[in-house]
C-alpha positions as CSV (number, residue, x, y, z in Angstrom):
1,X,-1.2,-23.5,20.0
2,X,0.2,-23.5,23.8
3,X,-1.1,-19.3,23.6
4,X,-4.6,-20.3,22.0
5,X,-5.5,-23.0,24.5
6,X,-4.2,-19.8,27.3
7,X,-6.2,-17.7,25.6
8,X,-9.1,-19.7,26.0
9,X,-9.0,-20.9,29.1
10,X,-8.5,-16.8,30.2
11,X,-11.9,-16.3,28.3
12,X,-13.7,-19.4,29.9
13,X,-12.7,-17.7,33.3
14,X,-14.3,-14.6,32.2
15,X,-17.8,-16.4,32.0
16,X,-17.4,-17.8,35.5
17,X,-15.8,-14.8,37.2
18,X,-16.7,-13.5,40.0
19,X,-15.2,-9.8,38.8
20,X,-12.8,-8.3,36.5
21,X,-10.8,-5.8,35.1
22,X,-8.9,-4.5,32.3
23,X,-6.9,-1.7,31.2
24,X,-5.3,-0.8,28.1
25,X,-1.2,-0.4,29.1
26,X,-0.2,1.3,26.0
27,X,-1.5,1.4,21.9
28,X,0.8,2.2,18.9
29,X,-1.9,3.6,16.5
30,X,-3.9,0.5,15.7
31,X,-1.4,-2.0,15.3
32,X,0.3,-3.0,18.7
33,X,-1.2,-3.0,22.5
34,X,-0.4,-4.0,25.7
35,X,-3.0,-4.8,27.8
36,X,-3.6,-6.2,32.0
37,X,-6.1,-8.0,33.0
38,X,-6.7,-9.1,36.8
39,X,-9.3,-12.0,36.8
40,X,-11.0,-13.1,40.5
41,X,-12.4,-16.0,41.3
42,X,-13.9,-17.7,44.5
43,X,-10.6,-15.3,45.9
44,X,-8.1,-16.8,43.5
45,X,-6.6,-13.7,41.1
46,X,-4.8,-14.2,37.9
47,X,-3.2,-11.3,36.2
48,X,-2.3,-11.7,32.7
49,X,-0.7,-9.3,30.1
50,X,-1.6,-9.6,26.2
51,X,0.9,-8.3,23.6
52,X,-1.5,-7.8,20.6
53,X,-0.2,-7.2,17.3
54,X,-1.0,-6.7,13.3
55,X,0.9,-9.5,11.5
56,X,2.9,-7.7,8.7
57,X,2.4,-10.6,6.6
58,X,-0.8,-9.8,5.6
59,X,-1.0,-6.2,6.4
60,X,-4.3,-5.6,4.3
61,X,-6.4,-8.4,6.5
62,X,-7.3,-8.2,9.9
63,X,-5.0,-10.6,10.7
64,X,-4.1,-10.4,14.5
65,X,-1.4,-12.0,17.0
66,X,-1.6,-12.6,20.8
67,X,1.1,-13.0,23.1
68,X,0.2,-13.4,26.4
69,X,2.2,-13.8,29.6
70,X,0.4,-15.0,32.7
71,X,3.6,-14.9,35.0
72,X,5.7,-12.0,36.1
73,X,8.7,-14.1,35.0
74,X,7.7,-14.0,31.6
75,X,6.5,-10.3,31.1
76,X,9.9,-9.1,33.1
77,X,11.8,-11.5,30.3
78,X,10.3,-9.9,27.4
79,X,10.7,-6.4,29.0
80,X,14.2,-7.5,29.6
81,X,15.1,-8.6,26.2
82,X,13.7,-5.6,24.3
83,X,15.8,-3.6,26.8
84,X,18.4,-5.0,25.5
85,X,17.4,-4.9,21.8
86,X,17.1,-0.9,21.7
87,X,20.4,-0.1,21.7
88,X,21.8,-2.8,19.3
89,X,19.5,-1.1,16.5
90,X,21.5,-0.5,13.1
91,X,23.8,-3.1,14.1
92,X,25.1,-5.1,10.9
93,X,24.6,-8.2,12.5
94,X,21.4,-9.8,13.2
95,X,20.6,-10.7,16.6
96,X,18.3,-13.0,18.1
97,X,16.2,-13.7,21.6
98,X,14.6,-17.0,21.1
99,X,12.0,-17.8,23.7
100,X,9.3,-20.3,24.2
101,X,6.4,-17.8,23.3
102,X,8.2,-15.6,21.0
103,X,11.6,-14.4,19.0
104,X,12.7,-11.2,18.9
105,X,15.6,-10.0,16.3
106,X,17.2,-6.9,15.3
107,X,20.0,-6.1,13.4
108,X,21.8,-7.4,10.1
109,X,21.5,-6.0,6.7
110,X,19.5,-3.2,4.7
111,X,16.7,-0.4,6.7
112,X,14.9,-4.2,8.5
113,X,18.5,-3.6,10.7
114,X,16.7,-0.5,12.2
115,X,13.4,-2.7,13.6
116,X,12.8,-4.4,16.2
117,X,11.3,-7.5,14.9
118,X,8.9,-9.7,17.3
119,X,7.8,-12.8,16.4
120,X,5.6,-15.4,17.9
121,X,5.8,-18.8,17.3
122,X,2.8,-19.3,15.3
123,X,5.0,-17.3,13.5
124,X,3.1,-13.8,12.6
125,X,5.3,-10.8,12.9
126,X,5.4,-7.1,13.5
127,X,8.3,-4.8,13.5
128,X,8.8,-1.7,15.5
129,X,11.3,0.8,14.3
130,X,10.6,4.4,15.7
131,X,12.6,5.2,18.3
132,X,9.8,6.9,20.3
133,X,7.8,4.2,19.8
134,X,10.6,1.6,21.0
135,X,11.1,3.8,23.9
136,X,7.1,4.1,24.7
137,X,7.5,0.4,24.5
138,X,10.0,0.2,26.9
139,X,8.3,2.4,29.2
140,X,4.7,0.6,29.4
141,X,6.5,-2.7,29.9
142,X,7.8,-1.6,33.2
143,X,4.2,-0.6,34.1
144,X,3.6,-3.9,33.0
145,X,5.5,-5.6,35.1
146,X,4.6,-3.8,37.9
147,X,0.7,-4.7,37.8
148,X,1.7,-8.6,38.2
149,X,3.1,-7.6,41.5
């Protein structure tokens, strides 16, 4: 709920903006982004980050999730915990970050020990488990943080 009423409140700024901008961070086929936006108005900016994914759930809807961080504090967190989820892939025991916009996991038992699971708290989820993917990942979330500079 505490995303949606973000989310809106983003888009209501959008119709009253004095300009904008946007750009597409990085896309995993069609089924994850990360994307900036830098909103001005009357001189005030507000960058904001959106982590879009499919929800697995119902992978045969168009059934779409939103994360979105609007401080760096929160995009360097979620860059810092799937830093730290990478290399604890395959391990037997299930791990957790749990934070107020999201949960990631990785670990336990059977091939779901080689994702990296993200899940908001609306609770739709994806799973990521290439490496290259993981590591692209990785990679555009330091680019992210460095647009909220």
């Amino acid at each position: 709920m505490k995303t949606t009423l973000i989310t809106l409140f983003i888009s209501s700024m959008f119709l009253q903006t004095s300009s904008s901008t946007s750009e597409n961070i990085w896309k995993n086929k069609l089924t994850h982004s990360l994307d900036f936006k830098s909103i001005t108005k009357e001189e005030k900016t507000q960058k904001v980050i959106f982590f879009t994914y499919k929800n697995m759930k119902y992978s045969h809807l168009s059934d779409w999730e939103t994360i979105t961080f609007v401080t760096k504090k929160e995009i360097e967190q979620f860059r810092s915990d799937v830093q730290e989820a990478i290399p604890k892939r395959g391990n037997p025991t299930k791990l957790n970050w749990e934070r107020d916009k999201y949960t990631l996991s990785i670990g336990g038992s059977g091939l779901s020990k080689w994702n990296l699971w993200i899940t908001a708290k609306s609770g739709k989820y994806t799973a990521i488990g290439k490496p290259k993917v993981l590591r692209n990942l990785s990679t555009a979330l330091n680019l992210a943080v460095s647009k909220m500079d």
